[in-house]
VOGU-3710 file (C-alpha; in Angstrom, 3 decimals, decimal comma):
1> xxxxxxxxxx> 0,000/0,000/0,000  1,216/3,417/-1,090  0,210/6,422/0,495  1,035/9,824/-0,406  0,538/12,975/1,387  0,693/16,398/-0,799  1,408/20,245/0,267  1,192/19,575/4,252  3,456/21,552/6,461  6,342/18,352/7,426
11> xxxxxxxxxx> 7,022/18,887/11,268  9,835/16,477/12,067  11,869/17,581/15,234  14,045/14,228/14,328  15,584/15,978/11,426  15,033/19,864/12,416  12,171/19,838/9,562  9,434/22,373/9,256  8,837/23,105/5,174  5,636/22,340/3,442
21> xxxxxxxxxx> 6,028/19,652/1,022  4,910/15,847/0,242  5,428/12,460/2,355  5,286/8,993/0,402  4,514/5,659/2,364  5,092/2,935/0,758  5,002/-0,442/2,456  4,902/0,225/5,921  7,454/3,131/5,930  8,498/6,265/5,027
31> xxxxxxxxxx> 9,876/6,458/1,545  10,346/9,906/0,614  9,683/12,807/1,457  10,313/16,689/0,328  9,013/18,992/-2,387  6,327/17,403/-4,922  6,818/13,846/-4,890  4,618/13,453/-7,974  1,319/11,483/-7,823  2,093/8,197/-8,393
41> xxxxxxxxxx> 0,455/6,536/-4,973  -2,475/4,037/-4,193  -4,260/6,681/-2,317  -4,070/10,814/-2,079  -4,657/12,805/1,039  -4,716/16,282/0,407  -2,596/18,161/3,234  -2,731/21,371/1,895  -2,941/23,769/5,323  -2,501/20,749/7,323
51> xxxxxxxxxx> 0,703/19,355/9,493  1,619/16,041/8,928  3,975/14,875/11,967  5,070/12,112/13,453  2,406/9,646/15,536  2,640/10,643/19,110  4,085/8,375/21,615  2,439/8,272/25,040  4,418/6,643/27,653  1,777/6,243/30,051
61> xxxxxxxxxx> -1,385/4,579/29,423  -3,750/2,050/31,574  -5,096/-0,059/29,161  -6,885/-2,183/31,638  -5,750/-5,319/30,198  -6,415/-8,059/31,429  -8,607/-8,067/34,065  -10,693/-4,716/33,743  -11,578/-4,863/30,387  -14,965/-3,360/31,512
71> xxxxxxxxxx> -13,195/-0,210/31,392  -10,904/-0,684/28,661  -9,101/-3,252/26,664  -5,598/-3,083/24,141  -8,082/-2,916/21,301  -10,717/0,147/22,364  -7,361/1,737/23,970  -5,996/1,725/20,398  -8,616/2,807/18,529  -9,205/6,033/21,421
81> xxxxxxxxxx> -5,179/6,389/20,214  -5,463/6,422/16,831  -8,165/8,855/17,045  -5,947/11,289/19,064  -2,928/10,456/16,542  -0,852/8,139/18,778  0,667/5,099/17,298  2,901/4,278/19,780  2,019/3,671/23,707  3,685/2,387/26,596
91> xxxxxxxxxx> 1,097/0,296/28,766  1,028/0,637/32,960  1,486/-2,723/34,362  -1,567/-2,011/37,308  -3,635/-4,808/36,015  -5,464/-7,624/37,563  -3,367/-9,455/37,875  -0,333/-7,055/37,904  1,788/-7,426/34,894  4,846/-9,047/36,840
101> xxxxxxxxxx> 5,426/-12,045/35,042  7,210/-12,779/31,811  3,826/-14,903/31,200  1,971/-11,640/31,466  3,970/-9,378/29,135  3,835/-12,027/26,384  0,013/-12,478/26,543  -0,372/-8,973/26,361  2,221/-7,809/23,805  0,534/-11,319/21,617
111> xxxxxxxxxx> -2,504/-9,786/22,048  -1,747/-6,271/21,368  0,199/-7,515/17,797  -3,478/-6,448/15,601  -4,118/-3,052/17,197  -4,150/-0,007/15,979  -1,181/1,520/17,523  2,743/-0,206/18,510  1,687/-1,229/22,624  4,378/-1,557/25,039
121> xxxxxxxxxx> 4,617/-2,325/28,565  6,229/-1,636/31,853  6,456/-4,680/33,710  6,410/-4,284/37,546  9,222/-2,942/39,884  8,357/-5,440/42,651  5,728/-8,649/42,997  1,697/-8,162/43,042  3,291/-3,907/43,243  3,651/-4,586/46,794
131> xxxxxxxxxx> 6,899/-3,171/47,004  8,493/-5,745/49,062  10,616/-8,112/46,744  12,144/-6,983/42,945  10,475/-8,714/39,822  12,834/-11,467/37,768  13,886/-7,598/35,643  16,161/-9,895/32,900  12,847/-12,672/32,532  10,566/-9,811/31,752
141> xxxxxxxxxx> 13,177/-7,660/29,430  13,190/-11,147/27,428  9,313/-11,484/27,250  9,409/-8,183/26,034  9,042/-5,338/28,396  10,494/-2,129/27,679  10,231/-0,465/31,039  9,531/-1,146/34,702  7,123/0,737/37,291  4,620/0,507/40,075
151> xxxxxxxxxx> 2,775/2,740/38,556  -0,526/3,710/40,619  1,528/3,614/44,010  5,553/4,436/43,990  7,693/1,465/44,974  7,337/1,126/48,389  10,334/0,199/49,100  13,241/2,365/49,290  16,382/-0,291/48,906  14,327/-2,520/46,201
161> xxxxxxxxxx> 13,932/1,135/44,297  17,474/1,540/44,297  17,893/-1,879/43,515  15,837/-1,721/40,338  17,137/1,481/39,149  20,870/-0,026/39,145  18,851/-3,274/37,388  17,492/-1,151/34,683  20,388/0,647/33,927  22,203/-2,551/33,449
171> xxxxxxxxxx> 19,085/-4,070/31,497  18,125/-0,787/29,258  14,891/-0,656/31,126  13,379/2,970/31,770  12,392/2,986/34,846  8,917/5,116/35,378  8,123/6,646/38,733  5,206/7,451/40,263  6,117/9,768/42,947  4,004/10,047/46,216
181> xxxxxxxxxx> 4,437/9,941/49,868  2,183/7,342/50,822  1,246/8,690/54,435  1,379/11,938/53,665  -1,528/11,689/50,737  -3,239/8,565/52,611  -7,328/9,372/52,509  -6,862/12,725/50,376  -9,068/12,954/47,793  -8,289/16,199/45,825
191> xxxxxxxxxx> -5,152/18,946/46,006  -5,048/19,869/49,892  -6,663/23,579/49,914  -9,238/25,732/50,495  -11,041/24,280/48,062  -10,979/20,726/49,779  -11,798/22,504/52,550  -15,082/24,091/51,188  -16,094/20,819/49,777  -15,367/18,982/53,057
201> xxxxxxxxxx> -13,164/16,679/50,924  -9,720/15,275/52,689  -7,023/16,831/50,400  -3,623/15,398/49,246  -0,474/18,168/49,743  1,875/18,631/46,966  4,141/17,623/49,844  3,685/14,473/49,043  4,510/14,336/45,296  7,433/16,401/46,121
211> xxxxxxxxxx> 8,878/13,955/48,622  8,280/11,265/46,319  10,584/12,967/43,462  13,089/13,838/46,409  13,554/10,324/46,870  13,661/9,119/43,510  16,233/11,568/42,428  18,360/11,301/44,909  18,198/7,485/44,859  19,419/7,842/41,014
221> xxxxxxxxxx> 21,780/10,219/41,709  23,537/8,146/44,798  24,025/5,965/41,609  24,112/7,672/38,918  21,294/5,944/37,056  18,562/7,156/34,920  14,673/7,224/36,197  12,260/9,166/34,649  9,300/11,188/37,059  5,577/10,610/35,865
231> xxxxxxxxxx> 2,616/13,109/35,942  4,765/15,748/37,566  1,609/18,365/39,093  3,820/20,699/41,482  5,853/23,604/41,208  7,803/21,922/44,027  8,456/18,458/41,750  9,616/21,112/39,115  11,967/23,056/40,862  13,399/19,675/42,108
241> xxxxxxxxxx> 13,938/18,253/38,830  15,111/21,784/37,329  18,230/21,949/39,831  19,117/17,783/39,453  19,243/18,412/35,882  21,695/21,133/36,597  23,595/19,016/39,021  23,894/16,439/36,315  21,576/13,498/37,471  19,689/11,290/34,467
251> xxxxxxxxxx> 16,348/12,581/35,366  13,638/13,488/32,871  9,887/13,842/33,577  6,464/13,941/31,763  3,227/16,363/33,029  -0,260/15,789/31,547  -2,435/18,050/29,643  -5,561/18,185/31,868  -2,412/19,810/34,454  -1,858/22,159/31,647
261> xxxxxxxxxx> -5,471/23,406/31,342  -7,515/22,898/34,604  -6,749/23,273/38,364  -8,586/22,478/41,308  -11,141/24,898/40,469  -12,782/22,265/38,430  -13,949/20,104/41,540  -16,422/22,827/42,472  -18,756/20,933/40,191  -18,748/17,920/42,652
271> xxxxxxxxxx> -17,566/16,133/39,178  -15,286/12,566/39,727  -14,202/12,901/36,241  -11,882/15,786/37,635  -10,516/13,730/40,094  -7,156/12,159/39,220  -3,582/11,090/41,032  -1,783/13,280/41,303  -4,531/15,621/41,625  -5,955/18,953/40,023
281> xxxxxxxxxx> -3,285/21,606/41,871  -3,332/25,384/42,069  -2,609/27,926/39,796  0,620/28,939/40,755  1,544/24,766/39,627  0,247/25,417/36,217  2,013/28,052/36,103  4,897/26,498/36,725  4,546/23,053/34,790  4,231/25,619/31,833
291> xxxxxxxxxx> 7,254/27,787/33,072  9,102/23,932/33,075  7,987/22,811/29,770  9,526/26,002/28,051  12,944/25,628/30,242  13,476/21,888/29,730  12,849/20,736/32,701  9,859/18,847/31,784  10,712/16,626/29,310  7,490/14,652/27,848
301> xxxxxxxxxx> 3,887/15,197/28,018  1,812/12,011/28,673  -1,788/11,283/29,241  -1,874/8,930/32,234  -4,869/7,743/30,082  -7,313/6,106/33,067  -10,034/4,579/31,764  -13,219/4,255/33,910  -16,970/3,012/33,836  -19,888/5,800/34,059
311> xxxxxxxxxx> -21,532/4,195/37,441  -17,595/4,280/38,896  -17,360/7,461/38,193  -21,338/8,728/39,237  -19,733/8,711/43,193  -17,843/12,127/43,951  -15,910/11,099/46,882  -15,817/7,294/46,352  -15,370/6,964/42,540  -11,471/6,051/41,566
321> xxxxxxxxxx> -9,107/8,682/40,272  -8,505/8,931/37,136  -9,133/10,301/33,559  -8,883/9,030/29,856  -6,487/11,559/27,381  -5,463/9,296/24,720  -8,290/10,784/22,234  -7,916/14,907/22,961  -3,902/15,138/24,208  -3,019/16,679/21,002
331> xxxxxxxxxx> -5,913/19,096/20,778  -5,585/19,698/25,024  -1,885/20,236/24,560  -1,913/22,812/21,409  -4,577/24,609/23,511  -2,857/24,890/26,565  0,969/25,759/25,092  -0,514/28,269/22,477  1,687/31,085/22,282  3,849/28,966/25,022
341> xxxxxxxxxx> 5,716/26,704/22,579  6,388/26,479/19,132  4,770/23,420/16,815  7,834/22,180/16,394  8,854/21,776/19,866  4,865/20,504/21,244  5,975/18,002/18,503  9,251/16,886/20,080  7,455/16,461/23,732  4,688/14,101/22,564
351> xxxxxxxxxx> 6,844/11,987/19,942  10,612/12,224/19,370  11,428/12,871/23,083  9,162/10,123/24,842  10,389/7,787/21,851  14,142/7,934/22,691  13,436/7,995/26,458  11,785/4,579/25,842  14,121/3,988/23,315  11,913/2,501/20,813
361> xxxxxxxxxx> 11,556/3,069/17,109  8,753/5,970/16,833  8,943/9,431/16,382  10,350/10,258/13,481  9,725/11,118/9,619  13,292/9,186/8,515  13,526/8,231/5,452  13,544/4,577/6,248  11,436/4,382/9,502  8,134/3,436/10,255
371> xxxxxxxxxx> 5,415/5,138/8,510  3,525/6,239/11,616  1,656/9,298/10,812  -0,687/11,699/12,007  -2,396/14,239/9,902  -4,028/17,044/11,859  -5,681/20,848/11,087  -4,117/22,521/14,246  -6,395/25,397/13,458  -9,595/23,640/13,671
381> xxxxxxxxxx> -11,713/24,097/16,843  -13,874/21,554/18,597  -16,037/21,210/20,957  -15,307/17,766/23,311  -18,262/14,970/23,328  -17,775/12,465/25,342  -20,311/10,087/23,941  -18,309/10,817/20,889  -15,031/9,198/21,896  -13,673/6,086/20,388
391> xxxxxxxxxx> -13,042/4,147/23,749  -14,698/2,420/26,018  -14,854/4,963/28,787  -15,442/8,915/28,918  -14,445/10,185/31,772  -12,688/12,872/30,026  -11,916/15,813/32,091  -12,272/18,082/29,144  -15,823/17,475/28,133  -17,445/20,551/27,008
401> xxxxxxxxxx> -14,295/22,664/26,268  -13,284/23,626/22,830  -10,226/23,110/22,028  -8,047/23,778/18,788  -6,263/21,684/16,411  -7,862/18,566/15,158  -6,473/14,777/14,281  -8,059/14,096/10,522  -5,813/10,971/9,782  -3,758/8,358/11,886
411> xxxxxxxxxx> -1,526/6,019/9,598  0,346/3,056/11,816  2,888/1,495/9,957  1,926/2,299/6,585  -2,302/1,697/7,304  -4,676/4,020/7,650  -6,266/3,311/11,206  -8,347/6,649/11,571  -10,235/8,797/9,071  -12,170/11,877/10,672
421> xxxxx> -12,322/13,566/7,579  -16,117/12,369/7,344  -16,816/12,491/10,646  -16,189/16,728/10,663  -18,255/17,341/7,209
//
């Protein structure tokens, strides 16, 4: 199958590329690109005032598989991906059971092998995520994992965190942190404030996140081993990470969109969608998440896509935190970084950069490389609809909200695996 893309503006932080011109895809990868390629292709998209980049790499997603496929399973995750022009995703290993066992990755990456978008997966830091005793790290490299976390608590344990990060290092494992001070957010529910306060709701501090990425930098640093910080939410965790970067430790981090565009002002509406870990902060942390995604500091932007069911979600206080992303993170992050950062460089944080921090083969334009693709109209405004979401759950923090710049097409290795074009007539 040939494809062939004519007069879109090429973004390609890979190669330093911004120039309007054509992209050819033949057989699963990119063939050519530059000025007019001709027309000699299977199929045409017009690109003319549209940006064809890279797919976007998110490298962290809860795909719910297996074992909560209520919520959301490797084949509805992908499809809510390719609709938000991600072909590449690395998969949270919180599932039921917890993805510690070689047996585990390989039924899921098996699985996973017909989807819409490359999955990969962390395999857990310790057994069951207790955080008591390290995974076999070199059985579940060989099944296939990429990275290791505890994602949904931090590893409870402070030696068997060091212990993994020297592991990974050794194994070329990222290791993915989820930073949190487990007594000091125990019962909170929402960013500790006066806003928890009027609601009556127990709060969480950002003390607690910023302990957490304390800890894990300094455990890398003792070391001097890599470990990347997850859904960074405090101007605290960014300061932190701004002045080990300067002291030279291997720490890079990823913040979220919904941190880039709401606060804890939000959870006035008594609304569990808005409720996430870590949690809607202040403004003074958007602020400063922005301030650290112009700087450097922050490295990535994720989604921490969360899938969960309508009736979980109905209960304010009791429902579980999190949000899904996958679908709107392009459109979310253009909308919050507008006038911020340039294309070029929103580019780099949701593809190039998260690609080589995983170090997997995504990202890029190459001549050579995969033909993952994403066609978008970053001028085009729309208004969120849940109901109107390709996954399985919508508990998107964003509903209502128009945003700008729109996915039309999502090509995965060389196959078309969205078309909105229709779907926006």
């Amino acid at each position: 199958m040939t494809i062939l893309i004519k007069g879109a503006r090429l973004v390609d932080p890979s190669q330093g590329l911004d120039e309007t011109g054509d992209l050819l895809l033949k057989e699963g990868k990119i063939a050519a690109l530059g000025g007019d390629l001709g027309t000699e292709a299977e199929e045409i998209l017009d690109g003319r005032g549209l940006v064809a980049a890279p797919g976007l790499v998110d490298m962290h997603v809860h795909l719910r598989d297996p074992g909560l496929t209520y919520k959301e399973d490797v084949f509805t995750g992908c499809r809510a991906a390719a609709a938000g022009g991600v072909t590449s995703l690395l998969a949270m290993p919180n599932t039921k059971p917890p993805m510690d066992s070689p047996e585990g990755v390989q039924a899921l990456l098996e699985k996973a092998a017909s989807a819409d978008a490359a999955v990969y997966t962390a395999a857990c830091v310790t057994k069951g995520m207790k955080g008591e005793e390290l995974t076999d790290l070199e059985a579940l490299k060989a099944a296939g994992a990429i990275a290791i976390s505890d994602d949904g608590v931090p590893v409870g344990s402070s030696r068997c965190l060091l212990e993994a990060l020297g592991k990974a290092q050794k194994l070329g494992l990222t290791l993915t942190a989820h930073c949190e001070d487990m007594d000091l957010a125990r019962g909170g529910k929402m960013n500790e404030g006066p806003v928890a306060e009027e609601l009556g709701l127990p709060g969480i501090p950002a003390a607690a996140e910023d302990c957490g990425t304390a800890r894990e930098i300094a455990a890398a640093a003792s070391i001097d081993a890599a470990v990347h910080i997850c859904h960074v939410s405090t101007k605290g965790s960014v300061a932190l990470i701004r002045d080990a970067k300067a002291r030279g430790v291997k720490v890079t981090a990823e913040t979220c969109p919904h941190y880039l565009l709401l606060t804890e002002e939000a959870l006035r509406s008594r609304d569990a969608d808005y409720r996430m870990n870590p949690p809607l902060r202040t403004e003074a942390d958007r602020l400063a998440l922005l301030q650290g995604l112009q700087d450097g500091t922050i490295d990535a932007i994720s989604t921490d896509h969360a899938p969960h069911s309508p009736e979980e979600k109905a209960d304010f206080a009791g429902a579980p935190n999190g949000s899904i992303g996958m679908e709107t993170s392009l459109a979310a992050t253009l909308t919050a970084l507008e006038g911020k950062l340039g294309l070029s460089q929103i580019i780099e944080k949701m593809s190039w950069t998260p690609a080589r921090i995983l170090g997997i083969p995504a990202g890029t334009l190459q001549v050579g490389q995969n033909a993952d693709v994403v066609l978008f109209d970053p001028e085009r405004k729309w208004v969120v609809d849940p109901e109107k979401l390709h996954g399985k759950s919508k508990n998107t923090p964003f509903k209502g909200m128009t945003l700008k710049g729109k996915v039309l097409v999502t090509i995965f290795r060389g196959r078309k695996v969205y078309d909105g074009r229709e779907e926006i007539k």
